[in-house]
CHARMM internal coordinates of N, CA and C (Angstrom, degrees):
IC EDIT
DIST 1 N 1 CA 1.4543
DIST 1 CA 1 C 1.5303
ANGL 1 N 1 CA 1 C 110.54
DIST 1 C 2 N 1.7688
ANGL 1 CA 1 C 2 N 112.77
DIHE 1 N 1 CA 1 C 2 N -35.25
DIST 2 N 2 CA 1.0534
ANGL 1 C 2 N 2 CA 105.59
DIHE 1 CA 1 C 2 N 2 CA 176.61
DIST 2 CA 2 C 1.4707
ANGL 2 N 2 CA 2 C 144.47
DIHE 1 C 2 N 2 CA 2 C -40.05
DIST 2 C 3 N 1.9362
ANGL 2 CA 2 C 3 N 93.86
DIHE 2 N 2 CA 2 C 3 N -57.81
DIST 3 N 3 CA 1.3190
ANGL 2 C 3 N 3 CA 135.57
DIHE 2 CA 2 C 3 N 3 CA -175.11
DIST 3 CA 3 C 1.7929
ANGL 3 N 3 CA 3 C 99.14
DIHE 2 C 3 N 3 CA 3 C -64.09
DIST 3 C 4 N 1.3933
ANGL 3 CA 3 C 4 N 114.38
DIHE 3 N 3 CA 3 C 4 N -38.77
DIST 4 N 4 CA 1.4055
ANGL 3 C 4 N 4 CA 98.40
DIHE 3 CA 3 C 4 N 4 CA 175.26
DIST 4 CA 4 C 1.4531
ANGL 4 N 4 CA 4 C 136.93
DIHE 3 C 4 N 4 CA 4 C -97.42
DIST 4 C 5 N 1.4917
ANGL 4 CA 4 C 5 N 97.32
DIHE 4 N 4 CA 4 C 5 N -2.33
DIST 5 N 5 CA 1.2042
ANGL 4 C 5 N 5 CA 112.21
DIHE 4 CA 4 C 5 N 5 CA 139.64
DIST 5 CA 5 C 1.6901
ANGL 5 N 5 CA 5 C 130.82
DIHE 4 C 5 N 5 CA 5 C -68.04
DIST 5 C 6 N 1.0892
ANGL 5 CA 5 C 6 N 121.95
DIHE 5 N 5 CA 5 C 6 N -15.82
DIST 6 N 6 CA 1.5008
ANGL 5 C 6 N 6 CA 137.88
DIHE 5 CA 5 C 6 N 6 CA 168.95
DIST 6 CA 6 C 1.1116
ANGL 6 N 6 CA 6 C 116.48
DIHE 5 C 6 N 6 CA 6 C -71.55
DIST 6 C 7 N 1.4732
ANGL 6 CA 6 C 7 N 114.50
DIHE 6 N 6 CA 6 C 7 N -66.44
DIST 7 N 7 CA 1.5354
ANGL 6 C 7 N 7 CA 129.37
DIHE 6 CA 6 C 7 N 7 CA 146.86
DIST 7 CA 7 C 1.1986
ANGL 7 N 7 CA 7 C 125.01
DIHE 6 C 7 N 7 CA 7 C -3.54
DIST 7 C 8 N 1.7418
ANGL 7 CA 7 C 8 N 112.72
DIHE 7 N 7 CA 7 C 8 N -95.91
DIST 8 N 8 CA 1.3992
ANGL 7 C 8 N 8 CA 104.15
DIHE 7 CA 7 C 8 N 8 CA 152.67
DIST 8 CA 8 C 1.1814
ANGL 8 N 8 CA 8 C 171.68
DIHE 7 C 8 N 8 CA 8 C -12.79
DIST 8 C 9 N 1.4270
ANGL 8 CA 8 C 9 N 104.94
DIHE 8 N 8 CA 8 C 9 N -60.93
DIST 9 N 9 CA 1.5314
ANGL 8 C 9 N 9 CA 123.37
DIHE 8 CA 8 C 9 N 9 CA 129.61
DIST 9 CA 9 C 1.5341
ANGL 9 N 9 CA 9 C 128.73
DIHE 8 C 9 N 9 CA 9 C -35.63
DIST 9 C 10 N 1.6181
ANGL 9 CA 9 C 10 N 125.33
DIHE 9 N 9 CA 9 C 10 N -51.88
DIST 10 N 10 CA 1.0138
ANGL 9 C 10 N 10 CA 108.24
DIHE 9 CA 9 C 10 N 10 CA 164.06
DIST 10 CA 10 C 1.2646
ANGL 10 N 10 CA 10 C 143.06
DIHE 9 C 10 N 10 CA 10 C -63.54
DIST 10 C 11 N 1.6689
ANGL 10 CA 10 C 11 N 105.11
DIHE 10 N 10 CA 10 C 11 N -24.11
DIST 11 N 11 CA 1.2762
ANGL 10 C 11 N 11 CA 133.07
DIHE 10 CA 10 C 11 N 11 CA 166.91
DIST 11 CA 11 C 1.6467
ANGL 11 N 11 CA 11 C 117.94
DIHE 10 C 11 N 11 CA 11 C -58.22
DIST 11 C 12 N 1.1137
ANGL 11 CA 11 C 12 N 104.34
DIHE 11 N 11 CA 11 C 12 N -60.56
DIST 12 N 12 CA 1.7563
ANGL 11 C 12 N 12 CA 96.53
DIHE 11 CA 11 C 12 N 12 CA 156.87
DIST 12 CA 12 C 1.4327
ANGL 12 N 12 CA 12 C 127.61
DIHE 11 C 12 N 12 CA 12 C -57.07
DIST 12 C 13 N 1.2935
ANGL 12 CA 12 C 13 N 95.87
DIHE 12 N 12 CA 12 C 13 N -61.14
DIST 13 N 13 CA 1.8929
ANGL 12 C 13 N 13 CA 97.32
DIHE 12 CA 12 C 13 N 13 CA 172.92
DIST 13 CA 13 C 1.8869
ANGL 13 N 13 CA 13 C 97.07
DIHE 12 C 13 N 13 CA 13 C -37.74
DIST 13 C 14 N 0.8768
ANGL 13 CA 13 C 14 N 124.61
DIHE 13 N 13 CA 13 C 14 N -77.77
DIST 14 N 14 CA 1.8972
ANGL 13 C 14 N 14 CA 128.26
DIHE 13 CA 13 C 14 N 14 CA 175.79
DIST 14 CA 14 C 1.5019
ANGL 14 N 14 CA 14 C 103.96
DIHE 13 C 14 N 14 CA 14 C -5.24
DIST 14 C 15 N 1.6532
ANGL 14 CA 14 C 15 N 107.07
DIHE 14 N 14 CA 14 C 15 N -72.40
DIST 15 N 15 CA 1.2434
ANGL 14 C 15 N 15 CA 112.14
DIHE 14 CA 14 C 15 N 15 CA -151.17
DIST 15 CA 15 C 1.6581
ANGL 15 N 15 CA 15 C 94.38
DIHE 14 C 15 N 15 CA 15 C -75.13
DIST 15 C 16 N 1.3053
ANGL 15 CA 15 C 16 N 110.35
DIHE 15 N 15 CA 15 C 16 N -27.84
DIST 16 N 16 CA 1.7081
ANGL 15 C 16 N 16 CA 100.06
DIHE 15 CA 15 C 16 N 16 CA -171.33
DIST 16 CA 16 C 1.8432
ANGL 16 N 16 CA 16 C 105.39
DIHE 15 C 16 N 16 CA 16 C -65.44
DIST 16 C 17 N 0.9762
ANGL 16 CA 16 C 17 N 95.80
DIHE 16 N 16 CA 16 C 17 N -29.49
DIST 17 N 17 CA 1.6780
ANGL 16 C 17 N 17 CA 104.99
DIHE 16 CA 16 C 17 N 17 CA -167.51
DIST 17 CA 17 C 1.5181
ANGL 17 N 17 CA 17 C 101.33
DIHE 16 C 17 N 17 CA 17 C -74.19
DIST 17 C 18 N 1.3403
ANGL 17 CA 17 C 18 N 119.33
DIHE 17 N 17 CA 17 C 18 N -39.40
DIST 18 N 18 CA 1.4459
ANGL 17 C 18 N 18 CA 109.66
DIHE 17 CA 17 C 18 N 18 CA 175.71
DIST 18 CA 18 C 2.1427
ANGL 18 N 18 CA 18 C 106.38
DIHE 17 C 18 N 18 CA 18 C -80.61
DIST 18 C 19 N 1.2676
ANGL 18 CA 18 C 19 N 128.31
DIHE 18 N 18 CA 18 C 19 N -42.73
DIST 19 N 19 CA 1.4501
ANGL 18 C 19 N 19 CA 123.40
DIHE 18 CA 18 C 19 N 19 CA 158.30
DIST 19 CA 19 C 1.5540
ANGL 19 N 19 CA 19 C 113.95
DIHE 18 C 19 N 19 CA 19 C -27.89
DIST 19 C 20 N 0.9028
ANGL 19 CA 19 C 20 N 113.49
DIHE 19 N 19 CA 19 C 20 N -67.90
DIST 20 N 20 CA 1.4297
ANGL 19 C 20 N 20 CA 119.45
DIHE 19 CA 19 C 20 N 20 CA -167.11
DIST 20 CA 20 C 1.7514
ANGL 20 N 20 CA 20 C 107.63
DIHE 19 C 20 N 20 CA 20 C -95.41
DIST 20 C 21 N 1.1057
ANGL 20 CA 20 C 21 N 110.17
DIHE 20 N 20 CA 20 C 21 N 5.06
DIST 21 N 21 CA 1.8048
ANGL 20 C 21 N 21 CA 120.21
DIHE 20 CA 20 C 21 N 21 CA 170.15
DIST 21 CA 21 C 1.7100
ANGL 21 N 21 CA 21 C 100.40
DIHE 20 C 21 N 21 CA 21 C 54.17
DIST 21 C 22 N 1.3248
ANGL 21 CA 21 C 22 N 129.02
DIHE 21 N 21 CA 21 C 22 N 44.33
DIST 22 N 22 CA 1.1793
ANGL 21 C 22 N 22 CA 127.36
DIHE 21 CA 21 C 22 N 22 CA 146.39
DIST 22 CA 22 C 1.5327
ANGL 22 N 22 CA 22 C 121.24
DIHE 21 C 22 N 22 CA 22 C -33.98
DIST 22 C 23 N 1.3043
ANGL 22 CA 22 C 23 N 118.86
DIHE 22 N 22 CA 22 C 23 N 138.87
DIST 23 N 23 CA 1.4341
ANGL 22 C 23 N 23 CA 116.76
DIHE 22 CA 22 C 23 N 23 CA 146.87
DIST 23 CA 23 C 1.7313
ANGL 23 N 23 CA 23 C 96.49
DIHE 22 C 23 N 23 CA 23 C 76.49
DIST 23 C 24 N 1.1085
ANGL 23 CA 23 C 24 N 125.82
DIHE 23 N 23 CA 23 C 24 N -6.73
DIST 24 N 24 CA 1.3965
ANGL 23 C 24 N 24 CA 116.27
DIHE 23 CA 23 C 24 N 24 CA -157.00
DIST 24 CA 24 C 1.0880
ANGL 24 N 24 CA 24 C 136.10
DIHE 23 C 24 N 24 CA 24 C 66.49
DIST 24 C 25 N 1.6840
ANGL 24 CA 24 C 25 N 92.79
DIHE 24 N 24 CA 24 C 25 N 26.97
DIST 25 N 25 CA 1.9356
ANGL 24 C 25 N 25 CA 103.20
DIHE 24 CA 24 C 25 N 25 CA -169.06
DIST 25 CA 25 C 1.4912
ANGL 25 N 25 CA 25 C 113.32
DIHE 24 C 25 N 25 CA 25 C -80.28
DIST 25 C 26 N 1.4820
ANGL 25 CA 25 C 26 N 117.52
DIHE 25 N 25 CA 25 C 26 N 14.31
DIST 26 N 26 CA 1.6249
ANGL 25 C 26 N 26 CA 111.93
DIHE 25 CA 25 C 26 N 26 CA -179.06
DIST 26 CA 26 C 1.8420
ANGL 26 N 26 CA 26 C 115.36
DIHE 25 C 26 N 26 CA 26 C -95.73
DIST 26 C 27 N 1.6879
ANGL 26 CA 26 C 27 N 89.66
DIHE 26 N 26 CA 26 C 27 N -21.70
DIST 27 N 27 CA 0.6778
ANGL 26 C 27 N 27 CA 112.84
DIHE 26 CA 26 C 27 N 27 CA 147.74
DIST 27 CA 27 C 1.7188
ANGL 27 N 27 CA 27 C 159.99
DIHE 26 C 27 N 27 CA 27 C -25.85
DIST 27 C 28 N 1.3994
ANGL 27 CA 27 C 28 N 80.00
DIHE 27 N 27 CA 27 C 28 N -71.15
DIST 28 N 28 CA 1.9048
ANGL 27 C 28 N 28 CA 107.46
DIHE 27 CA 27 C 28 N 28 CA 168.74
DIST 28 CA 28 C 1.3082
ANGL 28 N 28 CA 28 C 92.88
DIHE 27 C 28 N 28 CA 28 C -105.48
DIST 28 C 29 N 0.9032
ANGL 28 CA 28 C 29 N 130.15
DIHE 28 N 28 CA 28 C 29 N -0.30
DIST 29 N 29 CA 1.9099
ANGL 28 C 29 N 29 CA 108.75
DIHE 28 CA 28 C 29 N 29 CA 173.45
DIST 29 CA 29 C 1.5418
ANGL 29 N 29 CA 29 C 104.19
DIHE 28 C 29 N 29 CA 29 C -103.59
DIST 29 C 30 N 1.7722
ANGL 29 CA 29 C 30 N 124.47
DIHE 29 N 29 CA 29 C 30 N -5.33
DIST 30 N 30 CA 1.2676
ANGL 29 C 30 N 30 CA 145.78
DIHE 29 CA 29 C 30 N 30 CA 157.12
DIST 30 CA 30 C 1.5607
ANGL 30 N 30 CA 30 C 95.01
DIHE 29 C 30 N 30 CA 30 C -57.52
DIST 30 C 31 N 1.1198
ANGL 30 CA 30 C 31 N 117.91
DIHE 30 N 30 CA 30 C 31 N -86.89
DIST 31 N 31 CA 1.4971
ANGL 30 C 31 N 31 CA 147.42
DIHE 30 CA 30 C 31 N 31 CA -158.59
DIST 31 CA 31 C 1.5745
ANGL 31 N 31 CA 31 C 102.65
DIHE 30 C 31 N 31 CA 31 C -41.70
DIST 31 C 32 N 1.2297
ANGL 31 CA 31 C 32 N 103.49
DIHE 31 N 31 CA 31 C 32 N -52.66
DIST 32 N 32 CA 1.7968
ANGL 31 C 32 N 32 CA 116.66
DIHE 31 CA 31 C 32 N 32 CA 177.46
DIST 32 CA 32 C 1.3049
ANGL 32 N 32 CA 32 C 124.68
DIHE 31 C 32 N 32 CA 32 C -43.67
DIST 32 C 33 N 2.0577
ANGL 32 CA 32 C 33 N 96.62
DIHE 32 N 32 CA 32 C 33 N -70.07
DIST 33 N 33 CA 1.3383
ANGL 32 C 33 N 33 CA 108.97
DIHE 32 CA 32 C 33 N 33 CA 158.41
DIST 33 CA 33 C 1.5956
ANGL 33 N 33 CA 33 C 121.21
DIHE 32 C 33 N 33 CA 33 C -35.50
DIST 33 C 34 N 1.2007
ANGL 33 CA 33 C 34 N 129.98
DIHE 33 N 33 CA 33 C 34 N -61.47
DIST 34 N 34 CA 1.3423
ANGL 33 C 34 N 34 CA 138.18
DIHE 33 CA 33 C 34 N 34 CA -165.27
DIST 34 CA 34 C 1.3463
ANGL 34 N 34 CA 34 C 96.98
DIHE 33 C 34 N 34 CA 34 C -58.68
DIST 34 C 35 N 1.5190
ANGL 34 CA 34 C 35 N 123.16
DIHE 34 N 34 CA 34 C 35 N -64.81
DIST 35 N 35 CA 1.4559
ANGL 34 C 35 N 35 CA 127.44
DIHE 34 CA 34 C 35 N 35 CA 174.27
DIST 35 CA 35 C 1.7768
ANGL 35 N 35 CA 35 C 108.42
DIHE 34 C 35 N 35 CA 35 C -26.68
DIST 35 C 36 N 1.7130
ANGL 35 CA 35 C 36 N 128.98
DIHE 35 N 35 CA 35 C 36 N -56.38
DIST 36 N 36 CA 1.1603
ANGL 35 C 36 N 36 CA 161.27
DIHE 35 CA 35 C 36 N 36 CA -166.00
DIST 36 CA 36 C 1.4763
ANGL 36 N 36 CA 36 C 105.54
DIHE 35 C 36 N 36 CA 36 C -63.64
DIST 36 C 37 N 1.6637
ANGL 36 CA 36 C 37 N 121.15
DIHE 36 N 36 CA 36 C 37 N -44.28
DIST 37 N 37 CA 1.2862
ANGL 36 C 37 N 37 CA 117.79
DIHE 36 CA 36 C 37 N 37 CA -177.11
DIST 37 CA 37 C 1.2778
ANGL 37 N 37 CA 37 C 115.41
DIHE 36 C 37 N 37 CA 37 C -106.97
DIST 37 C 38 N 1.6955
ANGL 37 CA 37 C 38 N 117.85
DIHE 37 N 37 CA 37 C 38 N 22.74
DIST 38 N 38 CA 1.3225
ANGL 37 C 38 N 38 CA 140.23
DIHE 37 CA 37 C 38 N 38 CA 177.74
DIST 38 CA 38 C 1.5310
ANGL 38 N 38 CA 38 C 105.71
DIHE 37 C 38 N 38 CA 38 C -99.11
DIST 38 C 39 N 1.4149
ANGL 38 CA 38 C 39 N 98.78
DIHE 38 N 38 CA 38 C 39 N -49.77
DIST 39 N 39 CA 1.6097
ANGL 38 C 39 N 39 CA 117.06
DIHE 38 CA 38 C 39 N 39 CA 154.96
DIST 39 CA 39 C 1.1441
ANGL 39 N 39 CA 39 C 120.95
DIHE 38 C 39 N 39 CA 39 C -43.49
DIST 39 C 40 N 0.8933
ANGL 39 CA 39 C 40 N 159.51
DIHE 39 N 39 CA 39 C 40 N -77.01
DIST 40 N 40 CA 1.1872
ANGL 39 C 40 N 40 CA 166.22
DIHE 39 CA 39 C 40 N 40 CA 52.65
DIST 40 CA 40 C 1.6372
ANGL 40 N 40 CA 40 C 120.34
DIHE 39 C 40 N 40 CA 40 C 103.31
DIST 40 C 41 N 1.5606
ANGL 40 CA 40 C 41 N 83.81
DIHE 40 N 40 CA 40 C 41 N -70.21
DIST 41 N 41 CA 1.9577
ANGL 40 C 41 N 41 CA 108.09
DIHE 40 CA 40 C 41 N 41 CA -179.22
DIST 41 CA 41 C 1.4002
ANGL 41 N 41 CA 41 C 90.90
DIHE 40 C 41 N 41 CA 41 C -71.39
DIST 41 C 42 N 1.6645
ANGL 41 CA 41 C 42 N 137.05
DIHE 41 N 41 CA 41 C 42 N -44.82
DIST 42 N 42 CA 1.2910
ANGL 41 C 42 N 42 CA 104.66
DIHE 41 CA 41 C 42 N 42 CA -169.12
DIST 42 CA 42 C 1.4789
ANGL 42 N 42 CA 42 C 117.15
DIHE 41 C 42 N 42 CA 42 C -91.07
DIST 42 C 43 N 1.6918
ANGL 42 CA 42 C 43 N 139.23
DIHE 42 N 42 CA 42 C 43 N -11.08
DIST 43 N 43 CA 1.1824
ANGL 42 C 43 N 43 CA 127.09
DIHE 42 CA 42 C 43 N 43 CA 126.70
DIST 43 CA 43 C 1.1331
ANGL 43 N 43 CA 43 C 121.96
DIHE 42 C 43 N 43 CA 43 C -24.36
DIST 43 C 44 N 1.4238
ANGL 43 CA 43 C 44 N 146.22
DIHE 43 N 43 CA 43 C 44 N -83.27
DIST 44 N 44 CA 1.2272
ANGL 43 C 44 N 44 CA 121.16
DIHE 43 CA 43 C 44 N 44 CA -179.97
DIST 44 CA 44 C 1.2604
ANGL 44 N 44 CA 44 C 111.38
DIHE 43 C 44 N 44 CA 44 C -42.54
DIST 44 C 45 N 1.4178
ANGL 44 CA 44 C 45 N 135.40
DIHE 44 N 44 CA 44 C 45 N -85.44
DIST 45 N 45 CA 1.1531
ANGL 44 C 45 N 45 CA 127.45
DIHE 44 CA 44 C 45 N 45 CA -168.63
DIST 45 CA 45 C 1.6653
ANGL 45 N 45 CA 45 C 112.04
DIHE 44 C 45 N 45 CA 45 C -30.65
DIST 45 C 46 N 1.2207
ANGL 45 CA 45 C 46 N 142.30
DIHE 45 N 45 CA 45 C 46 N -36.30
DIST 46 N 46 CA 1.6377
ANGL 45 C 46 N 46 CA 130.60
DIHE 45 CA 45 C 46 N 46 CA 170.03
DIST 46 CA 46 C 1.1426
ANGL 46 N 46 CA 46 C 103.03
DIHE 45 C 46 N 46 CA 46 C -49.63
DIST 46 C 47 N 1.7831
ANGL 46 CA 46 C 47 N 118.99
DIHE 46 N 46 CA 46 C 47 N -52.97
DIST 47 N 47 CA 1.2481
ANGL 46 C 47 N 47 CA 119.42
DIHE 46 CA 46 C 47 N 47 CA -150.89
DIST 47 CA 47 C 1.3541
ANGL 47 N 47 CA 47 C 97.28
DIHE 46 C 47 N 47 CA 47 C -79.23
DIST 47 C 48 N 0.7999
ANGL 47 CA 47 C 48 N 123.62
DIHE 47 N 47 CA 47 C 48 N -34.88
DIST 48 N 48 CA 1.7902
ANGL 47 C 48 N 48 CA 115.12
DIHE 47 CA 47 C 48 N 48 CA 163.18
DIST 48 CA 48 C 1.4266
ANGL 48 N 48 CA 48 C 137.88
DIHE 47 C 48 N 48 CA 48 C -60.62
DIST 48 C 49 N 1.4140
ANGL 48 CA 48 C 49 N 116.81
DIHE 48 N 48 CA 48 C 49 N -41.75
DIST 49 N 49 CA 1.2318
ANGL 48 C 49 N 49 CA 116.70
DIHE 48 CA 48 C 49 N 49 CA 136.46
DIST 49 CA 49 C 1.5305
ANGL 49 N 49 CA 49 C 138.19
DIHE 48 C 49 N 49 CA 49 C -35.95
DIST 49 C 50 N 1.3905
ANGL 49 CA 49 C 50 N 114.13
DIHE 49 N 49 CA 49 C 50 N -47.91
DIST 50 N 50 CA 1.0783
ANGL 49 C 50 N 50 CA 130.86
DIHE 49 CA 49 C 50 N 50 CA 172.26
DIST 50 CA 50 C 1.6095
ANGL 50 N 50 CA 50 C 124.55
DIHE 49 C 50 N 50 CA 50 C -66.57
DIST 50 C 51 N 1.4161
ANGL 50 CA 50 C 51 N 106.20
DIHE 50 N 50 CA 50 C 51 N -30.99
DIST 51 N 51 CA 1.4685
ANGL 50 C 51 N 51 CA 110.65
DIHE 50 CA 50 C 51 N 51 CA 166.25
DIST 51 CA 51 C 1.6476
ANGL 51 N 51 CA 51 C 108.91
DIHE 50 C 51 N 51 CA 51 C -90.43
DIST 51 C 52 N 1.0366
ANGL 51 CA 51 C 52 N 130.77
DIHE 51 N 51 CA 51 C 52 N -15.05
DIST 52 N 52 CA 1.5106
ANGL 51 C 52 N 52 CA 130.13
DIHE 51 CA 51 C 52 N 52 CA 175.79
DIST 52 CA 52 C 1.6577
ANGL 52 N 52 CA 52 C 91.69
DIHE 51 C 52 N 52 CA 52 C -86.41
DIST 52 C 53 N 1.0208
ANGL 52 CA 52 C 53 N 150.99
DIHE 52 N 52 CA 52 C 53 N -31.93
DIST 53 N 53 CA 1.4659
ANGL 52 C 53 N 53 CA 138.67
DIHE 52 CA 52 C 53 N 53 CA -178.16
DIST 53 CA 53 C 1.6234
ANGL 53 N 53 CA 53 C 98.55
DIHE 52 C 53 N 53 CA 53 C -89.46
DIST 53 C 54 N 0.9427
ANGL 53 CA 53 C 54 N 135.39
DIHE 53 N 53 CA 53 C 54 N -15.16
DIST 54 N 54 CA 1.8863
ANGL 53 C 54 N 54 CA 131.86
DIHE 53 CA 53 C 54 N 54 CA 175.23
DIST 54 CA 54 C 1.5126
ANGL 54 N 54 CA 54 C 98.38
DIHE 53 C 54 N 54 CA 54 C -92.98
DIST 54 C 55 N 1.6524
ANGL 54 CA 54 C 55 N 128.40
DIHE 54 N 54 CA 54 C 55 N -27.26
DIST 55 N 55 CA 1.1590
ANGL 54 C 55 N 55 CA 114.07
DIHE 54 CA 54 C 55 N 55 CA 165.69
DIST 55 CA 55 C 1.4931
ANGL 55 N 55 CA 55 C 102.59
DIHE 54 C 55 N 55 CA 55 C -72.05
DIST 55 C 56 N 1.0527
ANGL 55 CA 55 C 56 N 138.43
DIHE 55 N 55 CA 55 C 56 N -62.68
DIST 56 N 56 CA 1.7408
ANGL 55 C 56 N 56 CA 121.50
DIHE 55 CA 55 C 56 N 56 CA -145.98
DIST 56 CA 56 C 1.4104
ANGL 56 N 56 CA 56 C 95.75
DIHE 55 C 56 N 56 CA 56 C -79.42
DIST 56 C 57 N 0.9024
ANGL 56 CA 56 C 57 N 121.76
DIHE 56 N 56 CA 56 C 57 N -9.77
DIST 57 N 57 CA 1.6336
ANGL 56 C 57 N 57 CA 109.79
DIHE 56 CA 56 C 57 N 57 CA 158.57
DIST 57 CA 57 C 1.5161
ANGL 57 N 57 CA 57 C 132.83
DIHE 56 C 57 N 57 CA 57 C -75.72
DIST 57 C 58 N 1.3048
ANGL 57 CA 57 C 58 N 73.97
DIHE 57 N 57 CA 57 C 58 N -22.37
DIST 58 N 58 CA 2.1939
ANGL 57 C 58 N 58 CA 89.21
DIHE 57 CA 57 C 58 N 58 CA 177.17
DIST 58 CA 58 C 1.8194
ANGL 58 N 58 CA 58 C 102.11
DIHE 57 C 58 N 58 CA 58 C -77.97
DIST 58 C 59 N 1.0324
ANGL 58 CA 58 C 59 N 82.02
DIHE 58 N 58 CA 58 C 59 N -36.04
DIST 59 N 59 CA 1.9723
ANGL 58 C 59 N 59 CA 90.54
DIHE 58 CA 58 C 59 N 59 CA 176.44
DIST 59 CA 59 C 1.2188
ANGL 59 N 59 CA 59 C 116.72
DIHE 58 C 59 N 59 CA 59 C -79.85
DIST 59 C 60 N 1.1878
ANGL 59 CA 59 C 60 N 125.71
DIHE 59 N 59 CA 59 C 60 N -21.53
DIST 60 N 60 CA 1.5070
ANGL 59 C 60 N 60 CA 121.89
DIHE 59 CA 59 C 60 N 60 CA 175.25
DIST 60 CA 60 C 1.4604
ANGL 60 N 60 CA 60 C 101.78
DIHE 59 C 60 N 60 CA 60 C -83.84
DIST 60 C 61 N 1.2273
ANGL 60 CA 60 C 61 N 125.41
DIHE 60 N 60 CA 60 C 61 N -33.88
DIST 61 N 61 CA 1.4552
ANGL 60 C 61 N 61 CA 126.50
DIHE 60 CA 60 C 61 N 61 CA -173.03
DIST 61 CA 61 C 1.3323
ANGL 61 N 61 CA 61 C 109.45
DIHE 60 C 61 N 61 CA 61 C -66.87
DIST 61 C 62 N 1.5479
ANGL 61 CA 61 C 62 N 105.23
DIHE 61 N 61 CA 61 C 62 N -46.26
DIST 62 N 62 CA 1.7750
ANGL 61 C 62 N 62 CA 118.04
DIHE 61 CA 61 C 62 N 62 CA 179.84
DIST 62 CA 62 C 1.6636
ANGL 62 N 62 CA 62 C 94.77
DIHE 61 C 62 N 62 CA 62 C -53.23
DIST 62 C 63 N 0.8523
ANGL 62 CA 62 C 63 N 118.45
DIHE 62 N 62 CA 62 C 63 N -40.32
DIST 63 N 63 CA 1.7742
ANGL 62 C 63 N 63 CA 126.14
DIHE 62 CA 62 C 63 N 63 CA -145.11
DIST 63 CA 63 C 1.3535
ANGL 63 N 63 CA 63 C 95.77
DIHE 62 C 63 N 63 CA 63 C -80.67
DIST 63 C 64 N 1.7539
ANGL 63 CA 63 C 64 N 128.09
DIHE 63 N 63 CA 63 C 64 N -38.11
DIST 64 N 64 CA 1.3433
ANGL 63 C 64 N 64 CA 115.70
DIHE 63 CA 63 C 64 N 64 CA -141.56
DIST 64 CA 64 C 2.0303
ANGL 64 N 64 CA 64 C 83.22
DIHE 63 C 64 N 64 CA 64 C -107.37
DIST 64 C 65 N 1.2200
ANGL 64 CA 64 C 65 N 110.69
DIHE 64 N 64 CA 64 C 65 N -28.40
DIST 65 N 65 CA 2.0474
ANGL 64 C 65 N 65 CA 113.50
DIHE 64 CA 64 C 65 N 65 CA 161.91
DIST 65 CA 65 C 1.2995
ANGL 65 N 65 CA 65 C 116.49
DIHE 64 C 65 N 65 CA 65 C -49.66
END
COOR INIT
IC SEED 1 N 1 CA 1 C
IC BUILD
């Protein structure tokens, strides 16, 4: 009960600190995100790659039956 009571608390304390831009946390919670949707774009992009190379293989297989 403790720990999620701790939790919580930090979890608010968080959001208050980014509301009121404490600490310069709008900042680094800018910086993060961006880091996050950099992440992101190149997952898709694998996974896209990765399904365009399982297609032309599915087609070469169709092709060579």
């Amino acid at each position: 009960m403790n720990k999620l009571l701790l939790l919580i608390l930090l979890m608010g304390f968080g959001a208050l600190a980014i509301m009121f831009d404490w600490f310069g946390s709008r900042g680094w919670l800018d910086e993060k995100m961006n880091e996050a949707q950099s992440v992101v774009d190149q997952v898709q992009q694998t996974g896209d790659d990765l399904k365009d190379s399982l297609q032309t293989l599915k087609n070469l297989k169709e092709g060579n039956e």
